[in-house]
C-alpha positions in Angstrom: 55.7 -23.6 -49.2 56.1 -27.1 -50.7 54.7 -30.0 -48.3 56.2 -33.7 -48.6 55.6 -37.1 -46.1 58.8 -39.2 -44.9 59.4 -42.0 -44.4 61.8 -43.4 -42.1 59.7 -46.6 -40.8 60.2 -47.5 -37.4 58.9 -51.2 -37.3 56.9 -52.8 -34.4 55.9 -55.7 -35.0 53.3 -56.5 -32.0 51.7 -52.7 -32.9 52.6 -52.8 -37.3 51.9 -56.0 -38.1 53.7 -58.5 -40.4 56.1 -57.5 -42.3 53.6 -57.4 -45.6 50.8 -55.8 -44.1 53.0 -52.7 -42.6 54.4 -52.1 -46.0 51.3 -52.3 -47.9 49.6 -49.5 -45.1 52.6 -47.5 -46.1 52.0 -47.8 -49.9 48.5 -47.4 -49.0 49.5 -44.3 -46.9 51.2 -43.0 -49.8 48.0 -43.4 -52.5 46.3 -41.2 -50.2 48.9 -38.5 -49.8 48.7 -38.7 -53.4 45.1 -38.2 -53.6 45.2 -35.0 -50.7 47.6 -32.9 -52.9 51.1 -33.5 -51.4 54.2 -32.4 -53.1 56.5 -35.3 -52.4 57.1 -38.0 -50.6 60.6 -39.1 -48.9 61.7 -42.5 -47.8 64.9 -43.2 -46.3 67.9 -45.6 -46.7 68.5 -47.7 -43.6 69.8 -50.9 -43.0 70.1 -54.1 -40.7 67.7 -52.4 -38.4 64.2 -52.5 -37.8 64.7 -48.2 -37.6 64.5 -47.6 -41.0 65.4 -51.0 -42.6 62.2 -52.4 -43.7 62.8 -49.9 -46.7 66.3 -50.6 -47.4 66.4 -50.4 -51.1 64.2 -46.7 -51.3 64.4 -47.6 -54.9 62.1 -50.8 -55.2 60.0 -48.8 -52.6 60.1 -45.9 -55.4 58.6 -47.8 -58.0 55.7 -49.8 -56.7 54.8 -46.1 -55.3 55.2 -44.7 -58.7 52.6 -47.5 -60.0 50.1 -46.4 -58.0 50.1 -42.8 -57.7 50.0 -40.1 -60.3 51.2 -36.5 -59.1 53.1 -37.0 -55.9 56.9 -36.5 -56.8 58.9 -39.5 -55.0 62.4 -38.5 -53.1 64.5 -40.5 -50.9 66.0 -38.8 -48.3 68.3 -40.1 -48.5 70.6 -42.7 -50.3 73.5 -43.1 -48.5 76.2 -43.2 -51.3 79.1 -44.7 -49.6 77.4 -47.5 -49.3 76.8 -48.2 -52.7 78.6 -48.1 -56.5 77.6 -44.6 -58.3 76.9 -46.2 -61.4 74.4 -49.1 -59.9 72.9 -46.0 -58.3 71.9 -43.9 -61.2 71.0 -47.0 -63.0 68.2 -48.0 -60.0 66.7 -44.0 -59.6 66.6 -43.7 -63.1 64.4 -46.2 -63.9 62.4 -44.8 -60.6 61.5 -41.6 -62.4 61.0 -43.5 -66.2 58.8 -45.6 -64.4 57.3 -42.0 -62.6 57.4 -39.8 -66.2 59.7 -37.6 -64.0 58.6 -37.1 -61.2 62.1 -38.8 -58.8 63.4 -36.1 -56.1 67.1 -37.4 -55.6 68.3 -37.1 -52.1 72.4 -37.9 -51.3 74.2 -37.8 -48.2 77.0 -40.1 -46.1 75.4 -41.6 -44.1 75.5 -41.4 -40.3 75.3 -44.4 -39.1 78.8 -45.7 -38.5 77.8 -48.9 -37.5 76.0 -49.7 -41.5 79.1 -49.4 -43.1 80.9 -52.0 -40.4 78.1 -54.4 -41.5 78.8 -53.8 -45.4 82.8 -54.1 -44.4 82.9 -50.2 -46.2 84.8 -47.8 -44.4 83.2 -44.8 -43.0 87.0 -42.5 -43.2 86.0 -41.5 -46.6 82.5 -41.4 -46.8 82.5 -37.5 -47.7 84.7 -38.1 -50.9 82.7 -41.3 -52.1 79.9 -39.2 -51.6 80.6 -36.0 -53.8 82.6 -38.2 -56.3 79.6 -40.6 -56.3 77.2 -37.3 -56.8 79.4 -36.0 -59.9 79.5 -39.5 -61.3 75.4 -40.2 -60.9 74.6 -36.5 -62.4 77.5 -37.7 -65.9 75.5 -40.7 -66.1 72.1 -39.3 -66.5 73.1 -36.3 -68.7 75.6 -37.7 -70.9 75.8 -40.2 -73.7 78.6 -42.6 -71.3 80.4 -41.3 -68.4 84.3 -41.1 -68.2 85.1 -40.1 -64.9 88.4 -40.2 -63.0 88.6 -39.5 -59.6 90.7 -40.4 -56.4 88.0 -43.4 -55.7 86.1 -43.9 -59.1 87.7 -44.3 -62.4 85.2 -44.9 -65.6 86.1 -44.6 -69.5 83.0 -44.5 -71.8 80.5 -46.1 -69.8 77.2 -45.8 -71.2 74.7 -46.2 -68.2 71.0 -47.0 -69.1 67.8 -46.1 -69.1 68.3 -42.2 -69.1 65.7 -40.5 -66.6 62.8 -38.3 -68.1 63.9 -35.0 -66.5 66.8 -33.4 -68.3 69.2 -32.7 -67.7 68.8 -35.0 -64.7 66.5 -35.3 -62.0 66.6 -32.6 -58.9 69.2 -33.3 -56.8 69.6 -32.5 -53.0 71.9 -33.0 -50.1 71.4 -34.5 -46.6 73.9 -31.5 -44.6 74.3 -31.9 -41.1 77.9 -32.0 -40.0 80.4 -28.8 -41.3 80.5 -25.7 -43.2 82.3 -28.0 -45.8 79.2 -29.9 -47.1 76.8 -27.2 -47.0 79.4 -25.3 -49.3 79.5 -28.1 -51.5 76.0 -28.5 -51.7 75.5 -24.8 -52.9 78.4 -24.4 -55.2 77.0 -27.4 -57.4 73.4 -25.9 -57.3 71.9 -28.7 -54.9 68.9 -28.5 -52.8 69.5 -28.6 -49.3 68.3 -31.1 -46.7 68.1 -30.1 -42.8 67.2 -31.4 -39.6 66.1 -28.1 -37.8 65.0 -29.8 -34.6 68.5 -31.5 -33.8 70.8 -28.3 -33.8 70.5 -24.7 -31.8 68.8 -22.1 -34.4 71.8 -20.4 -34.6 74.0 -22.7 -35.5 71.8 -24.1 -38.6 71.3 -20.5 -39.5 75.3 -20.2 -39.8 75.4 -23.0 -42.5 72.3 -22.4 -44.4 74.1 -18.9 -44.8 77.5 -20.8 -46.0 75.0 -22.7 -48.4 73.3 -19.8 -49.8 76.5 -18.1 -49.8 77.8 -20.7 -51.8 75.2 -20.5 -54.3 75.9 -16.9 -54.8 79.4 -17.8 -55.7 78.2 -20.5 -58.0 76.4 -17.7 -60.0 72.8 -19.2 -58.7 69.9 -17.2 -56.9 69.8 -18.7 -53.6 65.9 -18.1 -53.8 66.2 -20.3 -56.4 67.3 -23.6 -54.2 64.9 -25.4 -52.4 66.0 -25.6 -48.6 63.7 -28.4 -46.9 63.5 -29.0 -43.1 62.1 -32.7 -41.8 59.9 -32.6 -38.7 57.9 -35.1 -36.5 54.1 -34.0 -37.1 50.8 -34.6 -35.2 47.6 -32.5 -35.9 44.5 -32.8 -33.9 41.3 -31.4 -32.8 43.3 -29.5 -29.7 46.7 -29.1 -28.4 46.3 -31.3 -25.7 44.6 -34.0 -28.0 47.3 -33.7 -30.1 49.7 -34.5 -27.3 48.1 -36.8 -25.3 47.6 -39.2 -28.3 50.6 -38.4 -30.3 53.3 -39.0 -27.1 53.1 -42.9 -27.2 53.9 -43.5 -30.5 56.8 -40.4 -30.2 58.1 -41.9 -27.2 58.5 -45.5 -29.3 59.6 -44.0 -32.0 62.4 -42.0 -29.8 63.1 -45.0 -27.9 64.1 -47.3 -31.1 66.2 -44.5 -32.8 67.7 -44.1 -29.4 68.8 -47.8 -29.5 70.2 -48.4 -33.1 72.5 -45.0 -32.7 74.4 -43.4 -30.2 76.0 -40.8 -32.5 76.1 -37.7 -31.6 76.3 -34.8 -34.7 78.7 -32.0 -34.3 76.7 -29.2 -33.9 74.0 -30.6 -32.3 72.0 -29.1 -29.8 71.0 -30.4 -25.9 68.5 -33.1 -26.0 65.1 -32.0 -25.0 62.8 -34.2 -23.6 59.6 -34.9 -26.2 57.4 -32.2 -24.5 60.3 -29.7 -24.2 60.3 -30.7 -28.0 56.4 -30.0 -28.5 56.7 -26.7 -26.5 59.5 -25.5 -28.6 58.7 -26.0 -32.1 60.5 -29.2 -32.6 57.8 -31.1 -33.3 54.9 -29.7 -35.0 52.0 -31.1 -33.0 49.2 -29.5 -31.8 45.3 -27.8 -33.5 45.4 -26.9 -36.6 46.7 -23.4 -36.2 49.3 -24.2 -34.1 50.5 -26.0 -36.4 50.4 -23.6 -39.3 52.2 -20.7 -36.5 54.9 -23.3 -36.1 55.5 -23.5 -39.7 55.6 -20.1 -40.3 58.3 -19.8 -37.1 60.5 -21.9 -39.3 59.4 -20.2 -42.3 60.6 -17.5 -41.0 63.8 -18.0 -38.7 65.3 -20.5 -41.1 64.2 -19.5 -44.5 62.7 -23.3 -45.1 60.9 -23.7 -48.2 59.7 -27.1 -47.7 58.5 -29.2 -44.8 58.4 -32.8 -45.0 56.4 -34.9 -42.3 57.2 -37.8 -40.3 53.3 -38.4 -40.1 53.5 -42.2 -39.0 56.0 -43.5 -36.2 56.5 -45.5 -33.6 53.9 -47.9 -34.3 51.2 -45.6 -34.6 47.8 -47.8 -36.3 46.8 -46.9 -39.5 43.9 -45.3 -39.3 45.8 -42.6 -36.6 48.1 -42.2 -39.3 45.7 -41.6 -42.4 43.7 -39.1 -40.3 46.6 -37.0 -39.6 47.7 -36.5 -42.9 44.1 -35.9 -43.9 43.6 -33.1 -41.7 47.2 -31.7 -42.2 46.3 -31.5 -45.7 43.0 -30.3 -45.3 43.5 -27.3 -42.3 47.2 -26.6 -42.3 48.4 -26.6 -45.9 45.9 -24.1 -47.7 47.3 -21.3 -44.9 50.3 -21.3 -47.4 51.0 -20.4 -50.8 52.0 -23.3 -53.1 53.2 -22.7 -56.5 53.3 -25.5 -59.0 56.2 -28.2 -58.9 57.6 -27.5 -62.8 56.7 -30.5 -64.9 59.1 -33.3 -65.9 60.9 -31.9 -69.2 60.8 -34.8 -71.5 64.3 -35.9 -72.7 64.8 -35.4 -76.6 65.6 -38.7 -77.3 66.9 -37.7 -81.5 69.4 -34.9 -79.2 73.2 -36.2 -77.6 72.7 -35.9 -73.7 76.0 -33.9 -73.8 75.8 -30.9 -72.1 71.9 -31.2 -72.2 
């Protein structure tokens, strides 16, 4: 099991602070995770919104992280690719993992948030094609020499994109999949790692397209055990189950409440809508002692096939010092009940070899 933090900041000023001093908590958050032993750490693309847009360039976020840390890998989860042009893209993340010697996690999706792409004037009809065009041309531009590319939305002739990223032949690349059958395919075909949301959707019906994906896979020639398949939870460990409620339920409740706000979309496939102790109780949100937490886990583990679990560990306004002690103990009681192989190390990038085909 491989263990990561996210990141999707959900800003209150009276309770976070300025501006400044939230973000630096967050890098300073981040040093420590660092320090604990975590595998990764995720921030997410949002915009125009104090849910999630206080980090709404993930790669300038990236960077200052990578400055300060040494062994944490640094994902974003994810960047919303519609929104943006594919080469300016692999341009930004790739200087995110020079800057890291390798160690960028690069998470894509299209976005869900209907109301972002209004704001940028983009439309939202073919998100899914701007984001598996965008993917292809992102992956060209890392691996090869220049990218030609012609698609039914991008069109490039010999376009040499720089710098090249340390890991060859590009960084790992995953997929945000929450809507169809369609993108989970996709995902596996092209040998992606796989991004879910286990607590929005009945168990069955993420089982269904975690099966396409690995299905998929199989076609592609891969070993599904092979693919990293990561679910993202809300998590809160404490001394006892009802501590671990009873302090975590204010900040969840906020947190709840200003996602609630900025998006009224509902996901195909999405389960009913639990209230936050019906979401405890169930799974949904890992909160509870130590070996609650670690049963939990191992529920998911286990039902879903998850080989990663990535923490919302600070939310909703949450002060720092709640937040550093919960990923303290998380690291120090829950994560040794697992096994946890090695991340592989960057391979450098020859730079006397042609990226083609590298």
């Amino acid at each position: 099991m491989r263990f990561g933090a996210h990141y999707l900041n959900t800003y209150v000023p009276e309770l976070d602070g300025p501006t400044p001093v939230a973000l630096q908590n967050l890098l300073a958050q981040v040093d420590e995770l660092d320090r604990l032993g975590y595998d990764d750490v995720w921030v997410t693309e949002h915009h125009f919104n104090v849910y999630g847009g206080n980090i709404s360039s993930p790669p300038v976020f990236l960077a200052a992280v990578a400055r300060t840390t040494s062994q944490i890998h640094l994902g974003v989860a994810v960047s919303v690719l519609p929104l943006h042009n594919p080469l300016q893209v692999a341009e930004a993340y790739a200087l995110v993992d020079v800057i890291s010697n390798g160690r960028l996690e690069f998470g894509v999706a299209r976005g869900s948030t209907p109301k972002e792409f209004e704001s940028f004037g983009i439309s939202y009809e073919d998100s899914s094609l701007r984001m598996k065009e965008g993917t292809a041309v992102i992956a060209r531009a890392w691996s090869e020499d220049a990218v030609t590319f012609h698609g039914e939305l991008f069109d490039y002739d010999d376009v040499c994109v720089l710098p090249k990223p340390v890991q060859q032949p590009h960084p790992p690349i995953w997929v945000g999949a929450s809507r169809s059958d369609d993108t989970f395919r996709w995902a596996g075909l092209n040998g992606y790692h796989l991004m879910t949301l286990p607590y929005m959707y009945e168990t069955s019906v993420l089982r269904h397209w975690i099966g396409v994906y690995r299905e998929a896979s199989g076609e592609a020639g891969l070993d599904p055990a092979s693919r990293e398949i990561l679910g993202k939870f809300h998590i809160y460990v404490a001394s006892s189950d009802s501590a671990a409620r009873a302090q975590a339920m204010p900040y969840l409740d906020r947190y709840q409440a200003i996602a609630n706000a900025r998006n009224t979309h509902r996901t195909e496939g999405a389960g009913r809508r639990h209230s936050l102790e019906q979401q405890i109780e169930l799974g949904n949100v890992i909160a509870g002692d130590p070996q609650r937490c670690i049963e939990i886990i191992r529920h998911w583990q286990e039902a879903l096939g998850l080989t990663t679990i990535s923490g919302t560990f600070h939310f909703g306004g949450m002060p720092q010092e709640m937040a550093v002690a919960n990923v303290r103990i998380f690291a120090e009681q829950v994560m040794p009940a697992f096994e946890r192989p090695p991340l592989p190390a960057a391979t450098p990038r020859d730079p006397a070899r042609s990226m083609h085909g590298a």
